[in-house]
N, C-alpha and C positions, 0 to 999 in steps of 0.2 A: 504494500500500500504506500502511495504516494502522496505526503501533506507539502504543499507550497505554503510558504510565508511571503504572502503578496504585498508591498508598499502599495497604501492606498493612499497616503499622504505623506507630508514631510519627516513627519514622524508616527505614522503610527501605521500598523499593520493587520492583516487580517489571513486567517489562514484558511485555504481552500485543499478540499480533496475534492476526485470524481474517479466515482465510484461506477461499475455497473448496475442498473437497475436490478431490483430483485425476478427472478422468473416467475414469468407468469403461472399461478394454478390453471392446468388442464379444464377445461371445459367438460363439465358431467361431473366433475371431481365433489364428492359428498363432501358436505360440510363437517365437521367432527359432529361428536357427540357431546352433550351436557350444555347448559344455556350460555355461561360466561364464556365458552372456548367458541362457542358457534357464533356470539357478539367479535370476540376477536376476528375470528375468520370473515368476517360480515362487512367490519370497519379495515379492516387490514385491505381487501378486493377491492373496497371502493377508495380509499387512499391509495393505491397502488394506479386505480385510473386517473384520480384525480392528478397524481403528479408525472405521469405519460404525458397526460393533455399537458399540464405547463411545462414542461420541458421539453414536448414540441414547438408551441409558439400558437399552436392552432385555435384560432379563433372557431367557438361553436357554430353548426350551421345554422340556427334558429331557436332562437329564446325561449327557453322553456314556458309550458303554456302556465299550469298552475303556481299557486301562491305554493306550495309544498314541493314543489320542483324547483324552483328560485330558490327558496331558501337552502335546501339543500345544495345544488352548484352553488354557491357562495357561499355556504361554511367548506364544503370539500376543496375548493379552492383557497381558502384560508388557509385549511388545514395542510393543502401540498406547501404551500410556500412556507408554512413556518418550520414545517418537516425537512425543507428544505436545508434552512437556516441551523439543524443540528446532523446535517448528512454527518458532519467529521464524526461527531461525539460516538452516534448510534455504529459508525461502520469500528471505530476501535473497541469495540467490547467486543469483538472477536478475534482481534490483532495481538499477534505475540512480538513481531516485528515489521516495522516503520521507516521510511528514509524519512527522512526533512530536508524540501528543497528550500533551499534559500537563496537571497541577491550575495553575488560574490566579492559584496563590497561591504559583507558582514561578517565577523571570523565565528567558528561552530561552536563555540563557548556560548557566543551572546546570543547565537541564534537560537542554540538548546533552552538558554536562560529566558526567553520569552516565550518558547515554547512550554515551556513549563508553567510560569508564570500564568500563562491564558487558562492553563488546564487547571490550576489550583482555584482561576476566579470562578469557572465554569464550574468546580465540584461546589464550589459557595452557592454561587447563583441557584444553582439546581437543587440542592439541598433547601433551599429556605422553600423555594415554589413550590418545589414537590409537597410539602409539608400545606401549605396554601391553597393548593388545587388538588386536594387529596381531600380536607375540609369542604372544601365546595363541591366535592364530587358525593361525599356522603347528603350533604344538605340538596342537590339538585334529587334525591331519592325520592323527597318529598313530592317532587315536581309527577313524579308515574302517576297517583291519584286524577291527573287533569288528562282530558283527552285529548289527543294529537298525537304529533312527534314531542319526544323531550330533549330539543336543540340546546337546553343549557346542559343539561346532562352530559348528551354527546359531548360538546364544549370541553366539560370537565374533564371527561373521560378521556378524550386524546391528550391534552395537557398534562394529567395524571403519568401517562404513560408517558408522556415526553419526556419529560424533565425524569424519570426516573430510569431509560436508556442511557437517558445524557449524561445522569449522574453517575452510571455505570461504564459510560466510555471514559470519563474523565478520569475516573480511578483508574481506568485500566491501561491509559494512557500514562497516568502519574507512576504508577508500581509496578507494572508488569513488562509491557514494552519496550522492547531495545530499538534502542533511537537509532537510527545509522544518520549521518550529514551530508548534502552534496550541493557544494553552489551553483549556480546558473548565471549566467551573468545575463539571460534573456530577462530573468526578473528583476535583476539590476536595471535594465533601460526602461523599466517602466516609471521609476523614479524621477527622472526630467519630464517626464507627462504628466502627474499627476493632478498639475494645477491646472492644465490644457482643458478647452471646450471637449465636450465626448467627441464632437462631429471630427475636430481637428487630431484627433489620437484614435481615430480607428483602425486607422490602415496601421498602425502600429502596434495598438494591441492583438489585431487578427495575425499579423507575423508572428506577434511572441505566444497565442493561442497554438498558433499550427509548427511551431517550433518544441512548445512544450506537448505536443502531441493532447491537449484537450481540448473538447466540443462547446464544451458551455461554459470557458473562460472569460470570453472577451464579452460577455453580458453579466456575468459576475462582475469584473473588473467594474466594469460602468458605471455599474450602480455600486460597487463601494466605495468608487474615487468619488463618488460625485457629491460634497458639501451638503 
């Protein structure tokens, strides 16, 4: 597995993996058995579309008709992009070993030392929400009594399990994972762009995109350089 340490700014950083999507369940494939395993399998299949769709780009072909169909595309589309946002954490809880690419205009001391650094705020971060949205997931219980769907539920429910992957990658990234380092000096040049208009650094993050051999870099980059 491959974590970039990306300059997004003059000083500060952001680290990207890209990962393979997970494989799709076969089509006829039963659901488990027992109710809580059959809600995972249920939420897992449709988070798994919803983050296909965003990470093709693909715009729907026509607006869903009912008030229950909108709501849902837009919590599942919530839910891709903030799933998004812990790809790192979720794929190292099964990582025994790591490179860290880094800009070669940083020595592997300091780069290890932020790396680290990110992963101890992250086991914070995660720790306190988890604790948070764990609360709000028992109290949304109340919410089954009313008829509908129970969208705050769900809410809680992926959030629960978010922060609580995340809190497990960060561990696992802090104690368990042997770090290996390797500069790039591709990520080095993104450093003189950062403060550049998006329009004016494209052609140049698409270079260091297809240099570094990933797909969905140079829309990462953009929207983290971007103020």
């Amino acid at each position: 597995m491959d974590v970039f340490l990306v300059p997004v700014a003059a000083d500060r950083y952001e680290f990207y993996c890209e990962e393979p999507d997970e494989p799709e369940v076969p089509e006829g494939t039963d659901p488990p058995k027992g109710f809580f395993r059959r809600i995972a399998h249920n939420v897992r299949a449709a988070l798994a579309e919803a983050e296909r769709e965003r990470r093709s780009g693909a715009a729907p072909a026509e607006a869903p008709a009912s008030l229950f169909a909108r709501l849902k595309t837009r919590t599942l589309r919530w839910a891709a992009e903030w799933i998004a946002e812990q790809r790192l954490l979720w794929q190292l809880r099964s990582k025994q070993e790591a490179v860290l690419v880094h800009p070669d205009d940083l020595t592997d001391v300091h780069a290890n030392q932020l790396l680290k650094r990110s992963l101890q705020r992250d086991w914070e971060r995660h720790r306190f929400w988890l604790v948070i949205d764990s609360l709000g997931l028992v109290g949304s219980g109340m919410l089954i009594l009313l008829p509908g769907p129970n969208f705050v539920g769900y809410y809680f429910l992926v959030r629960t399990a978010g922060h609580y992957f995340s809190l497990r990658g960060a561990r696992q990234g802090l104690s368990v994972v042997t770090w290996r380092t390797e500069p790039s000096a591709a990520l080095t040049s993104l450093r003189a762009i950062v403060a550049d208009p998006c329009e004016a650094r494209e052609d140049q993050v698409q270079a260091v995109a297809a240099t570094l051999r990933l797909e969905h870099f140079a829309r990462f980059f953009q929207r983290a350089a971007t103020p």
